[in-house]
N, CA, C and O atoms as a GROMACS GRO file, in nm:
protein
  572
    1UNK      N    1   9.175   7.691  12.553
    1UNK     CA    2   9.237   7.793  12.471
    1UNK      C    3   9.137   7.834  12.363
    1UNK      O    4   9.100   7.748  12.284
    2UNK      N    5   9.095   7.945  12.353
    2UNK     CA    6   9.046   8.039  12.250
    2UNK      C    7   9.117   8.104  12.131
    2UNK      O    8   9.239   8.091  12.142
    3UNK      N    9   9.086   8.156  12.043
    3UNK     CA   10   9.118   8.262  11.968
    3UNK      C   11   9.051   8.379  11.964
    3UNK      O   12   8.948   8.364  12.030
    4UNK      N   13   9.059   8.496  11.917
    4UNK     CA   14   8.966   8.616  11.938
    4UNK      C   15   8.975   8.696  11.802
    4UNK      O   16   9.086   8.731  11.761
    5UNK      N   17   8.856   8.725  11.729
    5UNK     CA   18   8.933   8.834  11.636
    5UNK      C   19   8.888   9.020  11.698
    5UNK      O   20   8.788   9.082  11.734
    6UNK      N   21   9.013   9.042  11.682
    6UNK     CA   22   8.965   9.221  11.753
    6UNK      C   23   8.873   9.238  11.624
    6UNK      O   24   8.752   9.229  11.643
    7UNK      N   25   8.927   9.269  11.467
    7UNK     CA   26   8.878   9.356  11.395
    7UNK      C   27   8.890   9.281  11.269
    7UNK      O   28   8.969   9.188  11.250
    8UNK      N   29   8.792   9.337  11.170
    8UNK     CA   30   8.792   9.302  11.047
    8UNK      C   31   8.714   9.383  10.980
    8UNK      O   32   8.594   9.393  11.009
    9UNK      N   33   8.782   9.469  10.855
    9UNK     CA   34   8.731   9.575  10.771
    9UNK      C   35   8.746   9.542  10.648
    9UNK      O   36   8.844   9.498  10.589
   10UNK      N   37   8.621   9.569  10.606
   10UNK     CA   38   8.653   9.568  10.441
   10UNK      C   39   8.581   9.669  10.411
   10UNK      O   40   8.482   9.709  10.473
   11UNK      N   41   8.651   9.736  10.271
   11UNK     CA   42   8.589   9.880  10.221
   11UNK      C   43   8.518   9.838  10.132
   11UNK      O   44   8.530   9.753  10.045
   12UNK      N   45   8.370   9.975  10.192
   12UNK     CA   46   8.247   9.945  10.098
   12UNK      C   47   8.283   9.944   9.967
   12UNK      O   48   8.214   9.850   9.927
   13UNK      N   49   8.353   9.989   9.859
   13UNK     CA   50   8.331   9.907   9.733
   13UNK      C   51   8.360   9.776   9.746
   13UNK      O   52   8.305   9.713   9.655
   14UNK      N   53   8.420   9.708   9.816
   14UNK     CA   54   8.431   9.576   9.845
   14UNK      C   55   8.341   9.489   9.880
   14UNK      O   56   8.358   9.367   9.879
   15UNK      N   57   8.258   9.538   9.907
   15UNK     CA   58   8.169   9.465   9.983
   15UNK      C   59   8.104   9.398   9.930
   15UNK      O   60   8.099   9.410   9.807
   16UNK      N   61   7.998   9.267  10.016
   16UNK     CA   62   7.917   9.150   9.882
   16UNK      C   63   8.022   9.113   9.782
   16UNK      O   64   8.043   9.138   9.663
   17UNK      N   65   8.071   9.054   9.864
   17UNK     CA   66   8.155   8.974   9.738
   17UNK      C   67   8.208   8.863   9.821
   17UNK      O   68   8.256   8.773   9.751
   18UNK      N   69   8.214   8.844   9.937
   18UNK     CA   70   8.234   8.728  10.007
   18UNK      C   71   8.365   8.742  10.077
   18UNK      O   72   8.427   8.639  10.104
   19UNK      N   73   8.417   8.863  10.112
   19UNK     CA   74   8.565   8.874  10.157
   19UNK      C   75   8.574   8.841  10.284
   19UNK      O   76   8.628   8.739  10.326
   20UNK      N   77   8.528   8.915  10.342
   20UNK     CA   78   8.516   8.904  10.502
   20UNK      C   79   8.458   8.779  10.539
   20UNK      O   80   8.468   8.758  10.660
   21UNK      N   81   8.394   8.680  10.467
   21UNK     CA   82   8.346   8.518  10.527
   21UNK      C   83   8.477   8.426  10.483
   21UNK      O   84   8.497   8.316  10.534
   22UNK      N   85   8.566   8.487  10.382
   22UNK     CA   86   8.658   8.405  10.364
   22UNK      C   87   8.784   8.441  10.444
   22UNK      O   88   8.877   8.366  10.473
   23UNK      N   89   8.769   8.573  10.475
   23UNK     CA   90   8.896   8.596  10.574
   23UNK      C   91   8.892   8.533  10.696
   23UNK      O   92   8.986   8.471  10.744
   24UNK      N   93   8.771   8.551  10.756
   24UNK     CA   94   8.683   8.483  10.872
   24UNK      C   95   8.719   8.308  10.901
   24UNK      O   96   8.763   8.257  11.004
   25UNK      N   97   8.680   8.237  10.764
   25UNK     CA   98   8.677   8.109  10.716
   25UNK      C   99   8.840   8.069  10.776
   25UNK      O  100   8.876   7.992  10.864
   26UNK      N  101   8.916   8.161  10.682
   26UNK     CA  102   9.075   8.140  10.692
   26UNK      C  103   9.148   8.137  10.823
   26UNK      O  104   9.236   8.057  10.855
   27UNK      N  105   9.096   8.244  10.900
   27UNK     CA  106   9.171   8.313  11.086
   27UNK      C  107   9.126   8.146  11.129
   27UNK      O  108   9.208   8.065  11.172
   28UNK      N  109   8.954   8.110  11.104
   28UNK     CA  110   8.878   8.006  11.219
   28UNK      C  111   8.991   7.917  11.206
   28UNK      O  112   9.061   7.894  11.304
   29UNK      N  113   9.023   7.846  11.047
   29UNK     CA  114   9.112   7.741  11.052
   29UNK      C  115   9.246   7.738  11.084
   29UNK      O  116   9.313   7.635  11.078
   30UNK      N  117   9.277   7.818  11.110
   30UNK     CA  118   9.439   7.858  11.106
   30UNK      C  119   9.393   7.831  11.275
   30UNK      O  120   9.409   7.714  11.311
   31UNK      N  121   9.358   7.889  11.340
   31UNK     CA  122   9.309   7.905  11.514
   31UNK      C  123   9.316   7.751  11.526
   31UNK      O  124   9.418   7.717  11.585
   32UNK      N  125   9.223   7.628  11.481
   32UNK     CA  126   9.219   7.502  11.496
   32UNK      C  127   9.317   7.463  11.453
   32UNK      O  128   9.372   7.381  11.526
   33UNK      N  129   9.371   7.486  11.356
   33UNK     CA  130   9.433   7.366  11.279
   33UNK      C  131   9.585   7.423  11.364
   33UNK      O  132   9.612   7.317  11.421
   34UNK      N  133   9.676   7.502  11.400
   34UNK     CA  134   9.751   7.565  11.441
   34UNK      C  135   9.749   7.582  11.590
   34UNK      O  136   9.856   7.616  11.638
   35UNK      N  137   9.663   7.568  11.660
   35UNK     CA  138   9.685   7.590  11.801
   35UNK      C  139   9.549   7.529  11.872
   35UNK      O  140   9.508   7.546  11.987
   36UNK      N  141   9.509   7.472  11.792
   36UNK     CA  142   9.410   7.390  11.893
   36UNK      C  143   9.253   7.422  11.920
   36UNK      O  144   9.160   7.344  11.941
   37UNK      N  145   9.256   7.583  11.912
   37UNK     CA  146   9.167   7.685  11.954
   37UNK      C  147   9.008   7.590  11.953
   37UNK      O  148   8.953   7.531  11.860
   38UNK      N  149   8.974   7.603  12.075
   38UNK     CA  150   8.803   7.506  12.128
   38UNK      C  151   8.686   7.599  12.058
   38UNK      O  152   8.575   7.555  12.025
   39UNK      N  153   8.728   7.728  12.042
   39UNK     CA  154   8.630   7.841  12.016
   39UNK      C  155   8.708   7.971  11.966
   39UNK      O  156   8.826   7.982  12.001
   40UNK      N  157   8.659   8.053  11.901
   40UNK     CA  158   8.669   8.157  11.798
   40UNK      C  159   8.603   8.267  11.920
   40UNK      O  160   8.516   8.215  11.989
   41UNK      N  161   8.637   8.423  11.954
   41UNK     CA  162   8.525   8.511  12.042
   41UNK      C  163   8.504   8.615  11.933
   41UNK      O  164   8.580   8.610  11.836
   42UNK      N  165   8.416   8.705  11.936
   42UNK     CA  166   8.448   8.852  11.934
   42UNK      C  167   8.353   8.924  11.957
   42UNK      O  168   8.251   8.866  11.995
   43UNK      N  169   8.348   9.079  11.943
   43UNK     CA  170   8.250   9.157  12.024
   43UNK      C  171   8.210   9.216  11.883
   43UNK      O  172   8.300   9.210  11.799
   44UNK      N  173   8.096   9.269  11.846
   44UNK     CA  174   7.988   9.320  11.786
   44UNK      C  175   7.933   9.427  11.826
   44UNK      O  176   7.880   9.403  11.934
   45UNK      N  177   7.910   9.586  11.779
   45UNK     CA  178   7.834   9.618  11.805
   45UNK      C  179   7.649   9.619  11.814
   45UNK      O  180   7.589   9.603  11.708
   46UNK      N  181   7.597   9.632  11.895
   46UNK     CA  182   7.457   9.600  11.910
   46UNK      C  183   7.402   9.659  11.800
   46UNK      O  184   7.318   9.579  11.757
   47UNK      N  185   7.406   9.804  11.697
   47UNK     CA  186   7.369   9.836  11.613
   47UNK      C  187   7.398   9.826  11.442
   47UNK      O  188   7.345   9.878  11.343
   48UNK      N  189   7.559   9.691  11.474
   48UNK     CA  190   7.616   9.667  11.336
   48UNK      C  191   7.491   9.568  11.289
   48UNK      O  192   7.521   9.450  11.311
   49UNK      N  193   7.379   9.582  11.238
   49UNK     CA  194   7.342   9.477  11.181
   49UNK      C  195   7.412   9.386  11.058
   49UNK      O  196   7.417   9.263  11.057
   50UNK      N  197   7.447   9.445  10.990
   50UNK     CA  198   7.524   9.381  10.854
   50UNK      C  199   7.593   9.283  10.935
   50UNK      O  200   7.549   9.169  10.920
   51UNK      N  201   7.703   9.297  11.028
   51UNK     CA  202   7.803   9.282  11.096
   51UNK      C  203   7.720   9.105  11.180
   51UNK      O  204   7.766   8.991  11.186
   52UNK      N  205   7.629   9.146  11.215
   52UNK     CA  206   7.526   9.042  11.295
   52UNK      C  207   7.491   8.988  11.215
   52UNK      O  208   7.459   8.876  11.253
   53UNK      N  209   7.474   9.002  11.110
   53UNK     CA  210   7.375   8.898  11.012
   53UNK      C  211   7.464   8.782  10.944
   53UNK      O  212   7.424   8.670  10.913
   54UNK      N  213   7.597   8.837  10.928
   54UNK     CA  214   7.706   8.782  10.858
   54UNK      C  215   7.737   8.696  10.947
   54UNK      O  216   7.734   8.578  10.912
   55UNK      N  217   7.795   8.742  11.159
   55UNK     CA  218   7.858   8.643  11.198
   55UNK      C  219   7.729   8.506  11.253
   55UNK      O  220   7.767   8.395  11.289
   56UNK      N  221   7.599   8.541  11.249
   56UNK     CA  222   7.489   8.450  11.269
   56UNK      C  223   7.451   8.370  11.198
   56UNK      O  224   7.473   8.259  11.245
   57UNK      N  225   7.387   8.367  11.071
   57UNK     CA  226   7.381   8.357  10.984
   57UNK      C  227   7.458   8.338  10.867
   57UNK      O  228   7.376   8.317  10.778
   58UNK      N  229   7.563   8.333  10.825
   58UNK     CA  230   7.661   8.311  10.758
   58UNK      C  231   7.787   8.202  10.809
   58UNK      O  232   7.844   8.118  10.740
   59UNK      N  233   7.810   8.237  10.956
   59UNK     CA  234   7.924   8.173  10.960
   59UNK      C  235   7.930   8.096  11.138
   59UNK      O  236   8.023   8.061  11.210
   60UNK      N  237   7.740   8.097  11.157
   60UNK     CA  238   7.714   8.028  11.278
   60UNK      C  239   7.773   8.033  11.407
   60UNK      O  240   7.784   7.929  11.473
   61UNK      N  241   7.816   8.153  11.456
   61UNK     CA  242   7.836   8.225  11.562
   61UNK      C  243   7.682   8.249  11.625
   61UNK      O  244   7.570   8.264  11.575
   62UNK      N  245   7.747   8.243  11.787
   62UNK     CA  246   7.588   8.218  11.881
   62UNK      C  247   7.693   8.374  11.971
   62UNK      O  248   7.807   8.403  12.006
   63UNK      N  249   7.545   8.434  11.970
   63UNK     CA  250   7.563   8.522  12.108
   63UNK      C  251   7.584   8.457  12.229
   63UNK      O  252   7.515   8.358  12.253
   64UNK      N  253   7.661   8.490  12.303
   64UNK     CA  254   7.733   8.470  12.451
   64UNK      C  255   7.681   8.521  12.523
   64UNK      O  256   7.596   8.446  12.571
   65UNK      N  257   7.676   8.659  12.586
   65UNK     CA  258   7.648   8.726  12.642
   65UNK      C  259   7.660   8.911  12.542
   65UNK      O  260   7.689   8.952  12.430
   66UNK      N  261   7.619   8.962  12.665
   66UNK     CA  262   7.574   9.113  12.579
   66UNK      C  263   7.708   9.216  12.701
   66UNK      O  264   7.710   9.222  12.824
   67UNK      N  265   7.766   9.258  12.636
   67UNK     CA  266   7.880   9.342  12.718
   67UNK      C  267   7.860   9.464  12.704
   67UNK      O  268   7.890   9.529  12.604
   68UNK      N  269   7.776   9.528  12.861
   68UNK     CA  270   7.721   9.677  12.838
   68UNK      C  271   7.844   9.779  12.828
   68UNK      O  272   7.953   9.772  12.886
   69UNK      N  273   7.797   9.871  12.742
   69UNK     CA  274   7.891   9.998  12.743
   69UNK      C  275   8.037   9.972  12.675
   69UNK      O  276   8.131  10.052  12.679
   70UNK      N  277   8.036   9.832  12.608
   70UNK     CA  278   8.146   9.809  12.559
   70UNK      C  279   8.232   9.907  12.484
   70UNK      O  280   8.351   9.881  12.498
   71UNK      N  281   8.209  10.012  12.408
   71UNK     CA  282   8.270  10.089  12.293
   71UNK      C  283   8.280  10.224  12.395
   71UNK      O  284   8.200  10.251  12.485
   72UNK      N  285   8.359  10.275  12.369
   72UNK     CA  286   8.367  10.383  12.395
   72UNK      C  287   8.281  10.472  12.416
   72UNK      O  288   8.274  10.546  12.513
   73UNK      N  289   8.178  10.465  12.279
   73UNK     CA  290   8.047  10.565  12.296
   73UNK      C  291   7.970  10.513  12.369
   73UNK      O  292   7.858  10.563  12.363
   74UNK      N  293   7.985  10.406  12.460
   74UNK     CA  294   7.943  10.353  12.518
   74UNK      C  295   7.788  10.262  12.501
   74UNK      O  296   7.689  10.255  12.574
   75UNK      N  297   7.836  10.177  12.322
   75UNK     CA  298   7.719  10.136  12.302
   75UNK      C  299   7.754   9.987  12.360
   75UNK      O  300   7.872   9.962  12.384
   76UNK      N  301   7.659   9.893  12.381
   76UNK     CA  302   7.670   9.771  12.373
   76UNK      C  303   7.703   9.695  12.311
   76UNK      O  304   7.692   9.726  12.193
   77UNK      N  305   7.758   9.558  12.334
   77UNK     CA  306   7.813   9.489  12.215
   77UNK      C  307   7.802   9.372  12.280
   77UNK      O  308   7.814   9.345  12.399
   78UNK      N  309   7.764   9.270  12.131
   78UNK     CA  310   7.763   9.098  12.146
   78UNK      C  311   7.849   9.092  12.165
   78UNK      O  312   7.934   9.172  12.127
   79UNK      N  313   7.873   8.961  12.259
   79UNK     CA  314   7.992   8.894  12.300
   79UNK      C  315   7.942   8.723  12.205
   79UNK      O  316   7.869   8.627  12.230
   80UNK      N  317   8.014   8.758  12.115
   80UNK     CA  318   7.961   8.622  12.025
   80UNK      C  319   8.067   8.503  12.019
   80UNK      O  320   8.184   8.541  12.020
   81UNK      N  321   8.051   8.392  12.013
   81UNK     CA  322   8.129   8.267  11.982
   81UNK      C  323   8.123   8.182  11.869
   81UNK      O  324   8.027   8.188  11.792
   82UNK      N  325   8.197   8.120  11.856
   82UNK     CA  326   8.186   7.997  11.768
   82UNK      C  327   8.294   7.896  11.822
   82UNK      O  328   8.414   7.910  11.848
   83UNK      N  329   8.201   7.777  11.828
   83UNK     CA  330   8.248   7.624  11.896
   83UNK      C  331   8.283   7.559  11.808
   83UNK      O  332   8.211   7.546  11.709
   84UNK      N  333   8.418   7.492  11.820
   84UNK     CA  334   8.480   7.431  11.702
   84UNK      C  335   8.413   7.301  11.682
   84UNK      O  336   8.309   7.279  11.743
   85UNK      N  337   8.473   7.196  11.586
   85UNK     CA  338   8.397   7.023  11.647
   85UNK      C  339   8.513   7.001  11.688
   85UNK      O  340   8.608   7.077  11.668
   86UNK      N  341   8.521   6.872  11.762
   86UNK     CA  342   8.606   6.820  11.828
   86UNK      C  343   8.711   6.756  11.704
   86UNK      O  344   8.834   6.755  11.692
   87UNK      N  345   8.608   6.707  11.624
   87UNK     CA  346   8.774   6.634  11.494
   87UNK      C  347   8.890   6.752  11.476
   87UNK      O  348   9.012   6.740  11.482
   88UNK      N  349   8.811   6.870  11.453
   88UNK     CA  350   8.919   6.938  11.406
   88UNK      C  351   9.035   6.963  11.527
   88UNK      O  352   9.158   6.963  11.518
   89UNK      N  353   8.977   6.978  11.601
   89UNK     CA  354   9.092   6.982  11.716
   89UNK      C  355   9.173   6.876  11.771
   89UNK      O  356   9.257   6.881  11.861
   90UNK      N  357   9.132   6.779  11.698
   90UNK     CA  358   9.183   6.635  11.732
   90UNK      C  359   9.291   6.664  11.652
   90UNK      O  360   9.390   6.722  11.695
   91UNK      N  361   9.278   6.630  11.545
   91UNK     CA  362   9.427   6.698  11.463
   91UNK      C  363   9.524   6.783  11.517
   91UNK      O  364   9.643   6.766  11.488
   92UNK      N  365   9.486   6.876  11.596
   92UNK     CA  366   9.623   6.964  11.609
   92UNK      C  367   9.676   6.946  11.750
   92UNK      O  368   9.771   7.010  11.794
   93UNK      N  369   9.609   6.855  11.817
   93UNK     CA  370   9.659   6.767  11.965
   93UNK      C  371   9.818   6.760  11.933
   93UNK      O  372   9.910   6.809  12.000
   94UNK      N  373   9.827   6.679  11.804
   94UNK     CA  374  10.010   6.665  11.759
   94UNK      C  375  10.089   6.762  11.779
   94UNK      O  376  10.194   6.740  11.840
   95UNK      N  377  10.067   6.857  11.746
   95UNK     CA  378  10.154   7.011  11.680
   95UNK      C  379  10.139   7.022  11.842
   95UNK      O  380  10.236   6.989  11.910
   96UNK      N  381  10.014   7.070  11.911
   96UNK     CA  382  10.040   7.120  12.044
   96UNK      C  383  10.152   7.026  12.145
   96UNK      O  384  10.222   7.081  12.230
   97UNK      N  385  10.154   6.902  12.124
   97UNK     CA  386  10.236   6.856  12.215
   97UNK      C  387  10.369   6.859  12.179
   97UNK      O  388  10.461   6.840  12.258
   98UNK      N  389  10.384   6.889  12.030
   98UNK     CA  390  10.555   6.897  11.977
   98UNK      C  391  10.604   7.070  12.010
   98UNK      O  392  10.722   7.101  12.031
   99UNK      N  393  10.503   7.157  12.009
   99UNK     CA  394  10.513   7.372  12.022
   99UNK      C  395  10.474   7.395  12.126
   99UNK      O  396  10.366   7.358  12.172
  100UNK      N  397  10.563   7.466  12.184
  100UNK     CA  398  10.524   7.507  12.316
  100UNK      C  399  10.386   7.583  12.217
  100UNK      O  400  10.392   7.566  12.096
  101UNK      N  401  10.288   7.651  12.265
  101UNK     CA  402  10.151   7.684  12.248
  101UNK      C  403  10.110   7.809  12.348
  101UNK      O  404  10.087   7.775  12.464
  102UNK      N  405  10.100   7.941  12.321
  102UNK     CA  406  10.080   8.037  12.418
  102UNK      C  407   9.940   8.016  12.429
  102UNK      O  408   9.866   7.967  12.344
  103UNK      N  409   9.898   8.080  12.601
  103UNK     CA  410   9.749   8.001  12.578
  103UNK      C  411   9.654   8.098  12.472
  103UNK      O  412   9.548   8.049  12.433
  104UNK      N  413   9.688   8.218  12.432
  104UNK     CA  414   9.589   8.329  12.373
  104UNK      C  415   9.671   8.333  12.255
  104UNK      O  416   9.793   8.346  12.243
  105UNK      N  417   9.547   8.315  12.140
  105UNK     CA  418   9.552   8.325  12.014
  105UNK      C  419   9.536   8.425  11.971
  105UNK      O  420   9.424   8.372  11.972
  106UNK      N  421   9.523   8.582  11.906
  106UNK     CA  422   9.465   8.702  11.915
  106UNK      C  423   9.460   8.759  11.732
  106UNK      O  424   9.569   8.799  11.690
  107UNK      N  425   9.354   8.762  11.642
  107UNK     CA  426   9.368   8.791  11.551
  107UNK      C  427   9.383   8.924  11.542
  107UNK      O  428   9.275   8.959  11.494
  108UNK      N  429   9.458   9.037  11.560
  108UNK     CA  430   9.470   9.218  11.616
  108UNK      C  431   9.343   9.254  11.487
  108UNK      O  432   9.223   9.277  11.505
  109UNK      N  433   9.422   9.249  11.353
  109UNK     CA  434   9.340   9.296  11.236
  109UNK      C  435   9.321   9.233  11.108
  109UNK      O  436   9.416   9.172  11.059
  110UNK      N  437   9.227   9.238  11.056
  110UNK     CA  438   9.221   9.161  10.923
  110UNK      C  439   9.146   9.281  10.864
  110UNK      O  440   9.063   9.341  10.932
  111UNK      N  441   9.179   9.324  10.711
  111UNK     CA  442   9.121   9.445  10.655
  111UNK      C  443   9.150   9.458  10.527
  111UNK      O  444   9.270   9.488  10.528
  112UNK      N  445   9.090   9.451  10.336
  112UNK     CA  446   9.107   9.459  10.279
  112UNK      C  447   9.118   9.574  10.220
  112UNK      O  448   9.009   9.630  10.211
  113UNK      N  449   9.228   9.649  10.164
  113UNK     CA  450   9.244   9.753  10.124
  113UNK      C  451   9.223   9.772   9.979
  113UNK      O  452   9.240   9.684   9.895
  114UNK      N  453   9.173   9.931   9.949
  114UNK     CA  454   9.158   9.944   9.770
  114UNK      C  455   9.244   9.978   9.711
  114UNK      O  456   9.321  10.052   9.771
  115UNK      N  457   9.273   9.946   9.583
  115UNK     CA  458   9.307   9.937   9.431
  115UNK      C  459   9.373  10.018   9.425
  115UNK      O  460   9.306  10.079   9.342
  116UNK      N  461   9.447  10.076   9.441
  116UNK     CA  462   9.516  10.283   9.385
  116UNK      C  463   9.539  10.290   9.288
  116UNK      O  464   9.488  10.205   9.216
  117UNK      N  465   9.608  10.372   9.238
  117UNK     CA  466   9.642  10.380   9.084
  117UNK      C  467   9.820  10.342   9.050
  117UNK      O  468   9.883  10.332   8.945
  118UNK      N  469   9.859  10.327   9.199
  118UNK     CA  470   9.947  10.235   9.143
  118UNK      C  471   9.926  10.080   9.139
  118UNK      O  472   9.996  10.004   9.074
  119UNK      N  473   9.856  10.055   9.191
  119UNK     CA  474   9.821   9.881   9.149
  119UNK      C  475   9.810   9.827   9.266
  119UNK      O  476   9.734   9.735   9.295
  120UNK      N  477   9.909   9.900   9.358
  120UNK     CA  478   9.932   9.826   9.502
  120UNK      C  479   9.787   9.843   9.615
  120UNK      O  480   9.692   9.917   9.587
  121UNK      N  481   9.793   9.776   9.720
  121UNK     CA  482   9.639   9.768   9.835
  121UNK      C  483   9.699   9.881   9.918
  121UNK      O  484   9.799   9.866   9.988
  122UNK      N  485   9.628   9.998   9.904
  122UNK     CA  486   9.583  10.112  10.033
  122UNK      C  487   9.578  10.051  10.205
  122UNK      O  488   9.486  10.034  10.284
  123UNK      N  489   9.709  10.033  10.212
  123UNK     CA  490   9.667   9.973  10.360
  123UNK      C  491   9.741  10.085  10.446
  123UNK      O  492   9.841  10.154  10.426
  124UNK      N  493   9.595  10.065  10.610
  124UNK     CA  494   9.607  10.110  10.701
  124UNK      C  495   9.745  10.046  10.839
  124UNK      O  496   9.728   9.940  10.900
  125UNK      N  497   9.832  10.109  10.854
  125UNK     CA  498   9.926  10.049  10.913
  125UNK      C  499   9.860   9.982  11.044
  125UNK      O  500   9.779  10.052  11.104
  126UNK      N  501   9.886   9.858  11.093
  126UNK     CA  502   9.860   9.813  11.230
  126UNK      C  503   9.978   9.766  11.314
  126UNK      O  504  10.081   9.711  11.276
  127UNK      N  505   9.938   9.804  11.451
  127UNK     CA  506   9.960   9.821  11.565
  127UNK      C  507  10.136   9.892  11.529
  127UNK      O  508  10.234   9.819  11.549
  128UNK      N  509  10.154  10.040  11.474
  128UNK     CA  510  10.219  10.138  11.501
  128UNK      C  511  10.317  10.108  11.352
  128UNK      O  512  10.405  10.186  11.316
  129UNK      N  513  10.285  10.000  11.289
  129UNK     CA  514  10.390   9.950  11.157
  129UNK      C  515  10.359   9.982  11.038
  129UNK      O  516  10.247   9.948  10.999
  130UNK      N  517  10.443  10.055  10.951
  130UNK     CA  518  10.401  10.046  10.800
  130UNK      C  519  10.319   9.903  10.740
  130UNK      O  520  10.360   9.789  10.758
  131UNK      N  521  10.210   9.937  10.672
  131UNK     CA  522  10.235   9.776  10.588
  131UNK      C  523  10.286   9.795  10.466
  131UNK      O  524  10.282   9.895  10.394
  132UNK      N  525  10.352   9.648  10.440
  132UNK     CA  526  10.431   9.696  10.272
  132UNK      C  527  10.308   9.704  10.180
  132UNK      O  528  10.196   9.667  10.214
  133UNK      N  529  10.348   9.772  10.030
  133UNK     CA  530  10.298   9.766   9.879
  133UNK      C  531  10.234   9.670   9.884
  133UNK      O  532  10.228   9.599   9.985
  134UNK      N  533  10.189   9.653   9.802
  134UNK     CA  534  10.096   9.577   9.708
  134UNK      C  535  10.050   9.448   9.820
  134UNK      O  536  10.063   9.342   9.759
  135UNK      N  537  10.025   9.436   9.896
  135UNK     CA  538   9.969   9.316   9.993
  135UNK      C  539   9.807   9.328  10.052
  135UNK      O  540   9.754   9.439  10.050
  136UNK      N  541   9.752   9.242  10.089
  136UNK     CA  542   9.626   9.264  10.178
  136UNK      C  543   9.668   9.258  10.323
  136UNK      O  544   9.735   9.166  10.369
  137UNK      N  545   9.620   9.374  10.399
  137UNK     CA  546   9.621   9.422  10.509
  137UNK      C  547   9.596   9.276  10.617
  137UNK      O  548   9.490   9.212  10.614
  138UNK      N  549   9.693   9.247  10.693
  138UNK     CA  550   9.663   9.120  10.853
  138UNK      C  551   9.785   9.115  10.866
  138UNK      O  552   9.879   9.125  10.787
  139UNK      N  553   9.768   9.088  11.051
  139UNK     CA  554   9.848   9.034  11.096
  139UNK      C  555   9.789   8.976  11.249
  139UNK      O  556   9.700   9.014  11.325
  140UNK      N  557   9.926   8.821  11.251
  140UNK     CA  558   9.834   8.721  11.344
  140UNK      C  559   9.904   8.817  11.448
  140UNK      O  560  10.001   8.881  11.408
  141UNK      N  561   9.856   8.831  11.598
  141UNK     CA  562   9.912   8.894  11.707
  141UNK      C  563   9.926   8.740  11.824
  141UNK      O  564   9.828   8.705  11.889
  142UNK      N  565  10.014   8.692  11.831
  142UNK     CA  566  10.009   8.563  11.952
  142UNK      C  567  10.112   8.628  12.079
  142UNK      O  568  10.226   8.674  12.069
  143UNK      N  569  10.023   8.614  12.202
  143UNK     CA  570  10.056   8.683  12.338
  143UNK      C  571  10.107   8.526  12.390
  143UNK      O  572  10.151   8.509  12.503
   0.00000   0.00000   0.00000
């Protein structure tokens, strides 16, 4: 069993400030500690460098393989991973044998929204739903 994250946005005034390694940080453990998950996936575009530097370098994701024509515009994209350790998954052996456990974990979106002038986070609705006021934009998707 895996987890996957589709997406994760944060808006450039946001940026450099460590959001997206802690949202990242947060999905990985929730995936282990919650369902077991052996490995983390997701796809990259070949020309996001920022995007590459962060999941390599920052948060020790290994390229997998390279998935041609992945995007629409038909650019390429990493197929990147990250391998859990085994302790952590030792822990959630319990929970899996007490929850039934679907085998696909699926993070849809994670995305920090800006400031408005009413106080509340500018969020982009996902998968067809309002999001409420004042919250940061996610939701877990389990198939």
């Amino acid at each position: 069993m895996h987890g996957h994250i589709t997406s994760l946005a944060v808006l450039r005034s946001h940026r450099k400030m460590g959001l997206a390694a802690k949202l990242m940080a947060a999905a990985q453990e929730a995936m282990q500690e919650t369902f077991a998950a052996e490995y983390v996936s997701l796809h990259v575009r070949k020309s996001n460098r920022a995007a590459f530097s962060l999941y390599t370098t920052s948060l020790a994701y290994e390229v997998h393989d390279i998935e041609a024509k992945y995007y629409a515009d038909n650019e390429d994209a990493y197929d990147m991973r990250k391998y859990f350790s085994q302790s952590k998954r030792g822990q959630a052996k319990e929970l899996v044998r007490v929850l039934p456990i679907p085998p696909k974990v699926e993070v849809a979106a994670l995305a920090v929204g800006d400031v408005g002038a009413s106080g509340g986070a500018a969020a982009t609705p996902v998968a067809g739903r309002a999001a409420p006021p004042n919250t940061l934009e996610g939701e877990h998707v389990v198939d």
